[in-house]
C-alpha positions as CSV (number, residue, x, y, z in Angstrom):
1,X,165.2,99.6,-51.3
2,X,166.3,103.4,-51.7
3,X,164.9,104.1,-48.9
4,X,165.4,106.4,-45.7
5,X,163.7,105.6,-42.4
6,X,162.7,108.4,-39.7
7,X,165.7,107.8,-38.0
8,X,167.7,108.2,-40.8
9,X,166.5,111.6,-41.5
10,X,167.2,112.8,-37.7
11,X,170.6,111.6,-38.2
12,X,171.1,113.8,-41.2
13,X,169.3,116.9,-40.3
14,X,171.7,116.6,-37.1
15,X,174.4,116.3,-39.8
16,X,173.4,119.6,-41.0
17,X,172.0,121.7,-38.6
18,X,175.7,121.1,-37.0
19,X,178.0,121.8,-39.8
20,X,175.5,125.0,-40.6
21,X,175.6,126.0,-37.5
22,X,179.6,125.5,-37.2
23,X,180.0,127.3,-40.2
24,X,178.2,130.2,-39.2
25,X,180.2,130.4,-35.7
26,X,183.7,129.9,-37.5
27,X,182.7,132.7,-39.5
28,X,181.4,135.2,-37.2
29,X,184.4,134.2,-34.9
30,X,186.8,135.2,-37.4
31,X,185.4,137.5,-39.4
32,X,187.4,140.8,-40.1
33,X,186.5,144.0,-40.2
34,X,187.7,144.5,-43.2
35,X,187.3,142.7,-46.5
36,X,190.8,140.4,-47.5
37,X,190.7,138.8,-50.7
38,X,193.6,136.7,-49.0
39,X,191.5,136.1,-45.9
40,X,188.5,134.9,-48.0
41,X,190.6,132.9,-50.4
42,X,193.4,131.4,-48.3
43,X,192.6,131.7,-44.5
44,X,195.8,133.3,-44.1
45,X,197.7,132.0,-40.8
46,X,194.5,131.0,-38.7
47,X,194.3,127.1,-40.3
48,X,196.2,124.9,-37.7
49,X,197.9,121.5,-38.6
50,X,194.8,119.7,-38.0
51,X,192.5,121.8,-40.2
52,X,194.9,121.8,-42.7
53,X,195.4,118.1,-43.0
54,X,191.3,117.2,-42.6
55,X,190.7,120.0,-45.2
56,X,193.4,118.2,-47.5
57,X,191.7,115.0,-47.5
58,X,187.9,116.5,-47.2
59,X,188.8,118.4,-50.5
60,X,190.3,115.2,-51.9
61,X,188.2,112.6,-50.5
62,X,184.5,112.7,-52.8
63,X,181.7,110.3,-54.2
64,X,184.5,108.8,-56.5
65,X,186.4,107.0,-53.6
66,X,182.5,106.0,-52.0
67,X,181.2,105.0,-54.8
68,X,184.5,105.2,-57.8
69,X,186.6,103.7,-55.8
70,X,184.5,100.8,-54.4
71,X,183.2,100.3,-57.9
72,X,186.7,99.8,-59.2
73,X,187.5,97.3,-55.9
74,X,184.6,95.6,-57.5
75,X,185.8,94.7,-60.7
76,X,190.0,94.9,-60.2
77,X,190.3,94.5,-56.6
78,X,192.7,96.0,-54.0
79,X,195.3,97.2,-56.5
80,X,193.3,100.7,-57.3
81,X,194.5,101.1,-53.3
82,X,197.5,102.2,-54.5
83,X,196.2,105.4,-55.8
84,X,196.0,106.1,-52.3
85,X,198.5,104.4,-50.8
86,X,201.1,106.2,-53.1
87,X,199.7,109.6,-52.9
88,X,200.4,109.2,-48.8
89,X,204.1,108.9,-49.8
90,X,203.7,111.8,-52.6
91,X,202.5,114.1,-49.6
92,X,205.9,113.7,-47.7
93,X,207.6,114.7,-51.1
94,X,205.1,117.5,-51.4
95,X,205.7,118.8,-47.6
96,X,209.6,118.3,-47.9
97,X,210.5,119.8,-51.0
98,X,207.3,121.6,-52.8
99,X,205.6,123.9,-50.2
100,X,209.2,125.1,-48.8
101,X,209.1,126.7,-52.5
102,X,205.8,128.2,-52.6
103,X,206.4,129.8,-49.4
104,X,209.6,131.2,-49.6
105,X,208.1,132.8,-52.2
106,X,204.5,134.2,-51.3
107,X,202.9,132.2,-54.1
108,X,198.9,132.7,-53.6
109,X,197.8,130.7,-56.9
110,X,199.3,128.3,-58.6
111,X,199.1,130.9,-61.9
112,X,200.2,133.0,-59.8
113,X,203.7,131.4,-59.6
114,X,203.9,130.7,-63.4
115,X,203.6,134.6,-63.7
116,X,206.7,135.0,-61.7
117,X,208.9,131.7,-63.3
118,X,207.9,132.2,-66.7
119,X,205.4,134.9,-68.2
120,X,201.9,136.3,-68.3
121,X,200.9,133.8,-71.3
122,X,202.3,130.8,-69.4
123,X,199.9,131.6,-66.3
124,X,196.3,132.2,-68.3
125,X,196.4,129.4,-70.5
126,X,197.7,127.4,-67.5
127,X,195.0,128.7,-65.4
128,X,192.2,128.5,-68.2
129,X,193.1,124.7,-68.1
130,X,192.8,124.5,-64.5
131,X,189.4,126.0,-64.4
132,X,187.8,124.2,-67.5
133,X,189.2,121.0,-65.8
134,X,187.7,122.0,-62.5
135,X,184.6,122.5,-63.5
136,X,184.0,120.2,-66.4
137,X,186.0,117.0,-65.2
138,X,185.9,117.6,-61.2
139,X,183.3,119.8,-60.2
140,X,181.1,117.8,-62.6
141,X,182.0,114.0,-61.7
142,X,182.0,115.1,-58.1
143,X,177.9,116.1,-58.7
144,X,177.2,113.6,-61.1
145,X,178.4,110.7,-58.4
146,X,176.9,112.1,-55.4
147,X,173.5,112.6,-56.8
148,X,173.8,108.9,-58.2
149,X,174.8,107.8,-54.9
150,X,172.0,109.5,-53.3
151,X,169.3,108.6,-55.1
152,X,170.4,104.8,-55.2
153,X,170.0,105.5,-51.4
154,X,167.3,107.8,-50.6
155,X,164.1,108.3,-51.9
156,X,165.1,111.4,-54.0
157,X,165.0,112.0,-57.8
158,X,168.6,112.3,-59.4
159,X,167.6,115.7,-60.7
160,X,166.8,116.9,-57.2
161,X,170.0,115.4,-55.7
162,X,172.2,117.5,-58.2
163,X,170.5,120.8,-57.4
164,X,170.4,120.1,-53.2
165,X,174.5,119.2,-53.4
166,X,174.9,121.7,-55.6
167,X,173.2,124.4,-53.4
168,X,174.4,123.4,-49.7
169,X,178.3,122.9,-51.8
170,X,177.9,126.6,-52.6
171,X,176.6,127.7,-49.1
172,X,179.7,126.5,-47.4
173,X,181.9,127.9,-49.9
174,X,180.7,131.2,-49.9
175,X,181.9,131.5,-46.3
176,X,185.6,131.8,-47.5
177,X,188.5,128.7,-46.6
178,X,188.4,129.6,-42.8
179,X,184.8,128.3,-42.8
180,X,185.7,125.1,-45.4
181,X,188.4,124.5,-43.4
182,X,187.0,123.9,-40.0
183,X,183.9,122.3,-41.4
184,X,185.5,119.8,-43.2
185,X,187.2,118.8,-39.8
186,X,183.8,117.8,-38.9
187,X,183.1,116.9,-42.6
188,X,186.2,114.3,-42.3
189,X,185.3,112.8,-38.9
190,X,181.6,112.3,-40.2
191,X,183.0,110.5,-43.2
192,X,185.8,108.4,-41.5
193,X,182.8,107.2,-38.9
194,X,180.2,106.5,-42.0
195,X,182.8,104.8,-43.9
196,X,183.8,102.5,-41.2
197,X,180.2,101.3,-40.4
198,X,179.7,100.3,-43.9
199,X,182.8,98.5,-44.2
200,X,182.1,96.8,-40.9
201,X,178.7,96.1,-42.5
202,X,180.3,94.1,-45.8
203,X,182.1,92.0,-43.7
204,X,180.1,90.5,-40.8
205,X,177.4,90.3,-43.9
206,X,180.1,88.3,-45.8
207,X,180.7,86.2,-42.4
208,X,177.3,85.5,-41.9
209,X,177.0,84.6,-45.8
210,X,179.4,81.7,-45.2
211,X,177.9,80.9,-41.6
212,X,180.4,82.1,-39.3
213,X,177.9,84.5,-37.6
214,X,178.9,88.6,-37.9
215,X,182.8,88.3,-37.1
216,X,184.4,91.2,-39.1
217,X,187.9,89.3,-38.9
218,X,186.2,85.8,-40.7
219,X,184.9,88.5,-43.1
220,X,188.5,89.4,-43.4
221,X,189.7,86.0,-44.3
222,X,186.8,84.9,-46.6
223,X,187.7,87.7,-48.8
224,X,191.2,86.8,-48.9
225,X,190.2,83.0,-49.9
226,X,187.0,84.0,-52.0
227,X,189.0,86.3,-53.8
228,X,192.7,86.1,-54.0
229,X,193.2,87.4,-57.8
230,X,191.4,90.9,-56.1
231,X,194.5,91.2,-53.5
232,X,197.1,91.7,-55.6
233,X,198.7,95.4,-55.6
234,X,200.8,94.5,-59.0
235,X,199.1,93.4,-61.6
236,X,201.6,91.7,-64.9
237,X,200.8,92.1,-69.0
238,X,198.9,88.7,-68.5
239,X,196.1,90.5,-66.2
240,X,192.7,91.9,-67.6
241,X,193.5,94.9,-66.0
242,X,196.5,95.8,-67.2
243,X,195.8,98.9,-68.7
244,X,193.9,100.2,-65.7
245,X,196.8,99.5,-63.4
246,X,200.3,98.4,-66.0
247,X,202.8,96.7,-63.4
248,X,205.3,99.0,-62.0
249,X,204.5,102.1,-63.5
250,X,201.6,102.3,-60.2
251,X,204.8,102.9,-58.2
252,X,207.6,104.4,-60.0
253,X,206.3,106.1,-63.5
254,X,202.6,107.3,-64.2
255,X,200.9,107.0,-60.9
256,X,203.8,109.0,-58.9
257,X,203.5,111.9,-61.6
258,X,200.1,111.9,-61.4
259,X,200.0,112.0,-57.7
260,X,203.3,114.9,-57.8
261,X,201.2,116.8,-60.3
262,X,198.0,116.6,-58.2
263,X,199.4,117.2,-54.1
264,X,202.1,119.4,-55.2
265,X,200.6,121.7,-58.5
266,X,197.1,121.7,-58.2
267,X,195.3,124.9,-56.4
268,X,192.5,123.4,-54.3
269,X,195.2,121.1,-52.9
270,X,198.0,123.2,-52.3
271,X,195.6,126.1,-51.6
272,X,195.0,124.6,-48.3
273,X,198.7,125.3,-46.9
274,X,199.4,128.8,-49.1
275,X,198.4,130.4,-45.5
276,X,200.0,128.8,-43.1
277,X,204.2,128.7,-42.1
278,X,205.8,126.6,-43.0
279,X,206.0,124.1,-39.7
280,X,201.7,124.0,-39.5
281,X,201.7,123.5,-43.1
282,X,203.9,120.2,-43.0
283,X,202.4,119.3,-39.8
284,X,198.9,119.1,-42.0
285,X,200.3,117.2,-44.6
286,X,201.7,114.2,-42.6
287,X,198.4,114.2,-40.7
288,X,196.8,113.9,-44.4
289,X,199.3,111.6,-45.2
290,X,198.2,109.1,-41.8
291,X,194.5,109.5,-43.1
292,X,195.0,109.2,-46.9
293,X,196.1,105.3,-45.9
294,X,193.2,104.5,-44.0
295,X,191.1,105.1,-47.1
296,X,191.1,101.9,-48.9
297,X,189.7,100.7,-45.6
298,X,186.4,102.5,-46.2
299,X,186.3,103.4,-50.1
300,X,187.8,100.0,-51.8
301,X,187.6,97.1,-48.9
302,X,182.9,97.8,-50.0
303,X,183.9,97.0,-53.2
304,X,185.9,93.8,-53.2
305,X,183.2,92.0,-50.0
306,X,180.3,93.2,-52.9
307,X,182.2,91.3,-55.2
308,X,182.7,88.1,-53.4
309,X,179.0,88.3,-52.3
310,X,177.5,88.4,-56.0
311,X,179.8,85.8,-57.1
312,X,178.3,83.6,-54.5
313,X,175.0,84.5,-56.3
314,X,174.0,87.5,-54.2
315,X,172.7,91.1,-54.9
316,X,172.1,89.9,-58.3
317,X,169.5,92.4,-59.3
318,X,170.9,95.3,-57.6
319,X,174.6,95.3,-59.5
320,X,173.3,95.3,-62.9
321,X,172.0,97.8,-64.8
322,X,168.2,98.0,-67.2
323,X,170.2,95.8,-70.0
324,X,171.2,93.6,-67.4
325,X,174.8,95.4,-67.7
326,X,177.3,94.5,-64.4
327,X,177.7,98.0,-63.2
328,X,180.3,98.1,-60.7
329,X,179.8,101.4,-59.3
330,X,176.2,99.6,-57.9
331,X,178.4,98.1,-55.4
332,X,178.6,100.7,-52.5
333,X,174.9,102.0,-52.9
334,X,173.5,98.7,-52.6
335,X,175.5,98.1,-49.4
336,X,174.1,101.1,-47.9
337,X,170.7,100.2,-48.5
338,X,171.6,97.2,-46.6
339,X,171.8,99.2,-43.4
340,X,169.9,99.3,-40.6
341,X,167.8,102.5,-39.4
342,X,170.0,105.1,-37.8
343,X,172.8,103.8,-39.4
344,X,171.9,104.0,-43.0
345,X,171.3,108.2,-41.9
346,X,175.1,108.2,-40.6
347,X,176.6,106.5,-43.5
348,X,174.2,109.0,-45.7
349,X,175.7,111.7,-43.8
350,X,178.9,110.8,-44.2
351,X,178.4,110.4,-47.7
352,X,176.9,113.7,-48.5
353,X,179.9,115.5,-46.1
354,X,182.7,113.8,-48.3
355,X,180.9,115.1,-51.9
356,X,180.0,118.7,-49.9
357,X,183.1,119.4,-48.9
358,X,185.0,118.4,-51.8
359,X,182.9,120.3,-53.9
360,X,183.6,123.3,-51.4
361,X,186.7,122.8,-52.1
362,X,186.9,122.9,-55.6
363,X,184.6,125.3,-56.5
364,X,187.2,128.0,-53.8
365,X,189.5,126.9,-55.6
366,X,187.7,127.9,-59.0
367,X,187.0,131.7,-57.8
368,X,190.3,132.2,-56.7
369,X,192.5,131.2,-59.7
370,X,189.1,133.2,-61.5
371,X,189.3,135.7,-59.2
372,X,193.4,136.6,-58.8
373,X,194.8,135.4,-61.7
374,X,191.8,136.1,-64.5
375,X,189.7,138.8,-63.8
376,X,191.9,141.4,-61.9
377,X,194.6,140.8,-64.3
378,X,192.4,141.3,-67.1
379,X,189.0,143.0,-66.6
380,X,189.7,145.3,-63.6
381,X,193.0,145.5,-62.0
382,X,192.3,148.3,-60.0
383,X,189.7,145.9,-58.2
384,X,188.8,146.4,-54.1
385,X,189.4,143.4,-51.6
386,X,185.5,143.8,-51.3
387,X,185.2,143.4,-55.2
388,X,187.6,140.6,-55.3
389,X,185.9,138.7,-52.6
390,X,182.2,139.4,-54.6
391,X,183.9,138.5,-57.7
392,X,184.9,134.9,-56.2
393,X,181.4,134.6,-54.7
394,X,180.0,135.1,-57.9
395,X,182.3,132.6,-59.7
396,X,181.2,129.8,-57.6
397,X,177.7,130.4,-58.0
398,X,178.4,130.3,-62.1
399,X,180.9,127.1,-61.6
400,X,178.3,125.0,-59.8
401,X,176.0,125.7,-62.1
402,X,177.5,124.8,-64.9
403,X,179.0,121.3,-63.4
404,X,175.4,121.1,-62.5
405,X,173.8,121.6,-66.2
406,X,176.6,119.3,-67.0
407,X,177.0,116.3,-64.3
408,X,173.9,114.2,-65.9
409,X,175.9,113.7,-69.4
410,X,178.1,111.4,-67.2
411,X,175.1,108.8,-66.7
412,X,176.8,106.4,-69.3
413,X,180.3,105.8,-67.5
414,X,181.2,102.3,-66.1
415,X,184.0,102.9,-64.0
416,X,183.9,107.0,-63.1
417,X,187.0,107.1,-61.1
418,X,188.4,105.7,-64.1
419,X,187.6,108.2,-66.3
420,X,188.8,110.7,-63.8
421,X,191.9,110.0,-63.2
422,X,192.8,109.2,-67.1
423,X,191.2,113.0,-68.5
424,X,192.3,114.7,-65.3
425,X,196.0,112.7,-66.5
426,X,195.8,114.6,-69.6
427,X,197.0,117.7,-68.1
428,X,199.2,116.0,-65.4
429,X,202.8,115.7,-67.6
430,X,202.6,119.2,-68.8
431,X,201.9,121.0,-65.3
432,X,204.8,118.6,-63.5
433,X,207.1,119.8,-65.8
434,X,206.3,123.1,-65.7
435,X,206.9,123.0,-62.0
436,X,209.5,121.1,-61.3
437,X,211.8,122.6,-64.5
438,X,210.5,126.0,-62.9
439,X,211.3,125.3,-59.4
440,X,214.6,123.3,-59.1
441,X,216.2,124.3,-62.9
442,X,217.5,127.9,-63.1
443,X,218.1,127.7,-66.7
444,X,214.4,127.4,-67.6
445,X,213.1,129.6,-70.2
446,X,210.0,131.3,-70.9
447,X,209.6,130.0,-74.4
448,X,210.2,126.3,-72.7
449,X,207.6,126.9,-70.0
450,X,205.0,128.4,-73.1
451,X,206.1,125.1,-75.1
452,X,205.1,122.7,-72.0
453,X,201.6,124.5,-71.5
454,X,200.9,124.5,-75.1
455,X,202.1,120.9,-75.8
456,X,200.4,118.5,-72.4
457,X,197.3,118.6,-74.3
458,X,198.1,117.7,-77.4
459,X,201.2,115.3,-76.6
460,X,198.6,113.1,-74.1
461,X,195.9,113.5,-76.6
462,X,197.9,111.6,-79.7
463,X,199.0,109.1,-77.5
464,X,195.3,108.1,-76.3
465,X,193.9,108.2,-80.0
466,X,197.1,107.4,-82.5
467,X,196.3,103.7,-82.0
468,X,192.1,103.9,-83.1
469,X,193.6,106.3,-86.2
470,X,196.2,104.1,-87.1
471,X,194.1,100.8,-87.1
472,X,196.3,99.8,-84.3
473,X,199.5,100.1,-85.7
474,X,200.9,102.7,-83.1
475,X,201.3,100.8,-79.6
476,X,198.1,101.7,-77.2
477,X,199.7,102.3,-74.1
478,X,198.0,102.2,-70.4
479,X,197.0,105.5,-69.5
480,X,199.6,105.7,-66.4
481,X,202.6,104.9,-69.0
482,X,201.0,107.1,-71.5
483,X,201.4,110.1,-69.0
484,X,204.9,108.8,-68.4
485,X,205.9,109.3,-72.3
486,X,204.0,112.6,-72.3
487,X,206.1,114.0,-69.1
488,X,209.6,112.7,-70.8
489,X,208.1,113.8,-73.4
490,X,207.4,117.7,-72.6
491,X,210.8,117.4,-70.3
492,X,213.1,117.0,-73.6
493,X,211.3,119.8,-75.4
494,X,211.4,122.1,-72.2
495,X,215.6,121.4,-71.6
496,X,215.8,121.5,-75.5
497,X,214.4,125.0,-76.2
498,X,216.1,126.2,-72.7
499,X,219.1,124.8,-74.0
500,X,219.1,126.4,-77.3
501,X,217.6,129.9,-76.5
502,X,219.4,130.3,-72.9
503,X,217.7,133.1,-70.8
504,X,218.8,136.9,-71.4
505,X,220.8,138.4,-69.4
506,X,217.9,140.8,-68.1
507,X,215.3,137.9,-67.4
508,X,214.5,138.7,-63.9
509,X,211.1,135.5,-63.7
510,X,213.0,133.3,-61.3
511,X,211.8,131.5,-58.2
512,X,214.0,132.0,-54.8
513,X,215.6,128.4,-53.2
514,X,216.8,128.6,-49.9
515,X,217.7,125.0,-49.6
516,X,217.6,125.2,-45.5
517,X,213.8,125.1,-45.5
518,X,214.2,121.6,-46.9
519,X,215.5,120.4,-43.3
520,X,212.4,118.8,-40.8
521,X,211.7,118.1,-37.9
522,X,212.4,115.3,-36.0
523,X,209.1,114.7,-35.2
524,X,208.5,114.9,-39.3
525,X,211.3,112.4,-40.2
526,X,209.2,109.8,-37.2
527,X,206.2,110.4,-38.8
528,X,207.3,109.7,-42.4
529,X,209.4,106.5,-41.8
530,X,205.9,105.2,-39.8
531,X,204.6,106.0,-43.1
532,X,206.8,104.5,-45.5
533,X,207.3,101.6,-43.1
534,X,203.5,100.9,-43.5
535,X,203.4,101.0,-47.3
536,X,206.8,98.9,-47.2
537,X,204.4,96.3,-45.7
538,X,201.4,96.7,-47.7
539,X,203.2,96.5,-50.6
540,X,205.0,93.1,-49.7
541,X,202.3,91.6,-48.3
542,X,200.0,92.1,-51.4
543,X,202.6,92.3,-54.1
């Protein structure tokens, strides 16, 4: 039953009073005497390696893994893993050769640097797009999830649960990224330590189930023989699942642009490392690397016991919907209600951190592309630090909002990380190019750059619906090979135009490359073969 006990609620008013609390003393602690937009915005230089890589994956990390992700290990198994799995390997690509860039070059905002590659028209529409993506596809699942999770487990009306994540998101945020930052240290270990107790829960559940008492490791193995079709990373044309996850492209076409696109171009990613030098900022992104693997532990392993368990005639009830609909995305709710007093408040805790902090995240992110690159360039560019920082403040309070007013449209998806990671993959091809072409080819033109912002939309958008319009006569590709095409796609138009209408002599939007901040550390190079090592394994093991 959705139900919290007495203990429960101690647990989670500790939760809060502490990261309140923390909050407040991070940001009286560092507070200025003056007013820095890029104090407010970035933290600049007072993020170590450690905040830096917990913020990464607080701001990543959300109700979609909890309660997406599990949902999806539910109905394809551990394959949707590798959306974490590959993103670890994505962040040594990001630290090596991506941030070096940004730098080097004082880039603030991701408009920011399409200002100073291409043009002024490049960076809004660019920027526009980030912010109606944002807050209508991230802000709003993010809510939408998280107040579905919490009702399922508390005794709390949806509505209600929007409007309390909603306001306690927008407290935290309006402390600046120094306090997001070193709460969402707390906000990760929380969430790690909640995720682990309901994993441990599925399995000695699923032991007991089939007799052998609560031994985690039995609960290990009976998934493995209960489910085998749910352990495979790979998945050929033959599968159901196909188009979730099409064969190869999870490793070497759509799912490593998507994850480029989203670690290396996306502000309230990057955002986190923009203050730091470079040696703290790659520092943070192995040690998000080392925790992006460990996700699947908590987010997908839920999923896959839930499924074994109802198809040995459990949980019946609880994993369908009023039609008597399988809903997948019942499947890590119902295991929380499954917990004991105490418990149930830590895993609620850790629950409401991950969606709290990622919504901090995002919505920072929000005022500062709104902030920098929209409303001093065009409404007031004469602005104060003071009105810059007010003006952010003020953005976030309209974003969450919005998502807010917004969020409960979502109550008919099946699979929500799903439907995240395809509308959220609309805009991936076009921003990839955009970077990379801007960053590592000199010949790159303006009216190339204009062409690939223009284009992602519409490209990805005729791909998804061509087939419906044609009565199935054009191919309906998987979403992952779909972005793919689109990023050949908007490459060939980019080096086409560039090619045909070379730069004038006069052009002075470049990017500086100093190809000596691409060396690392040793310490860096030990960290990443552990890393790659690891998914090496994983990947052989569960091919």
């Amino acid at each position: 039953m959705n139900t919290l006990q007495t203990a429960d609620y101690i647990v989670f008013f500790i939760y809060f009073i502490l990261v309140s609390f923390y909050g407040i003393y991070i940001y009286k602690r560092k507070k200025k005497a003056a007013t820095s937009s890029k104090d407010f915005f970035l933290a600049e230089g007072s993020l170590t390696w450690w905040a830096i890589g917990a913020s990464l994956i607080a701001s990543n990390i959300s109700a979609e893994h909890f309660i997406g992700m599990s949902g999806s290990g539910f109905a394809l198994g551990l394959a949707i893993s590798t959306y974490e799995w590959m993103a670890a390997a994505t962040l040594i690509i990001v630290a090596v050769f991506i941030i070096p860039m940004y730098l080097k070059n004082k880039i603030f905002t991701m408009p920011q640097f399409l200002a100073a590659r291409y043009n002024g028209t490049v960076s809004t529409i660019m920027a526009v797009i980030w912010l109606l993506v944002y807050v209508f596809v991230n802000l709003t699942s993010i809510i939408y999830l998280g107040a579905l999770a919490i009702s399922s487990i508390a005794p709390i009306d949806f509505e209600w649960c929007v409007a309390g994540l909603s306001v306690f998101s927008v407290i935290v945020t309006l402390g600046g990224m120094k306090v997001i930052g070193y709460t969402d240290v707390f906000q990760v270990l929380v969430l790690i330590i909640g995720g682990l107790v309901t994993t441990y829960l599925a399995l000695t559940l699923l032991s007991e189930q089939f007799g052998f008492g609560k031994d985690i490791f039995k609960g290990l193995s009976i998934l493995r023989k209960e489910a085998p079709d749910h352990f495979h990373m790979i998945f050929d044309k033959s599968s159901p699942h196909y188009k979730e996850l099409p064969g190869l492209s999870v490793l070497i076409g759509g799912m490593l642009i998507n994850n480029l696109a989203y670690w290396g171009c996306n502000q309230y990613i990057v955002q986190r490392a923009l203050g730091a030098d470079l040696k703290t900022a790659r520092k943070g992104i192995l040690f998000a690397a080392f925790l992006k693997m460990l996700v699947p532990v908590i987010a997908v392993l839920p999923g896959i016991a839930m499924y074994v368990m109802h198809h040995n005639g459990m949980f019946q009830k609880e994993m369908v919907d009023a039609a008597g609909t399988i809903k997948p995305d019942h499947a890590y709710p119902t295991l929380m209600n499954l917990l004991p007093a105490g418990l149930k408040g830590v895993a609620f805790a850790a629950l409401t951190a991950a969606i709290v902090a990622s919504l901090a995240g995002k919505a920072n992110s929000i005022s500062t592309i709104f902030s920098l690159d929209i409303y001093k360039k065009y409404f007031n560019e004469n602005a104060s630090e003071r009105k810059l920082v007010l003006t952010g403040r003020w953005a976030v309070v309209i974003a969450m909002l919005i998502a807010a007013i917004v969020a409960p449209a979502l109550k008919s998806l099946d699979q929500a990380y799903q439907f995240i990671q395809e509308y959220a993959g609309f805009f991936s091809p076009g921003v990839l190019a955009i970077f990379l072409l801007g960053m590592f080819w000199k010949k790159t033109t303006t009216a190339a750059g204009l062409a690939g912002a223009v284009l992602t939309v519409p490209i990805s958008t005729v791909l998804k619906f061509l087939p419906s319009w044609t009565n199935g006569s054009f191919p309906d590709f998987p979403f992952l090979d779909r972005m793919t095409i689109a990023f050949f796609a908007i490459v060939i138009i980019m080096v086409t135009i560039s090619l045909i209408k070379p730069k004038p002599a006069g052009d002075t939007h470049t990017i500086e490359m100093d190809t000596s901040l691409f060396k690392v550390t040793p310490g860096f190079i030990v960290g990443s073969v552990i890393i790659c090592g690891v998914l090496a394994a994983l990947y052989t093991v569960f091919w």
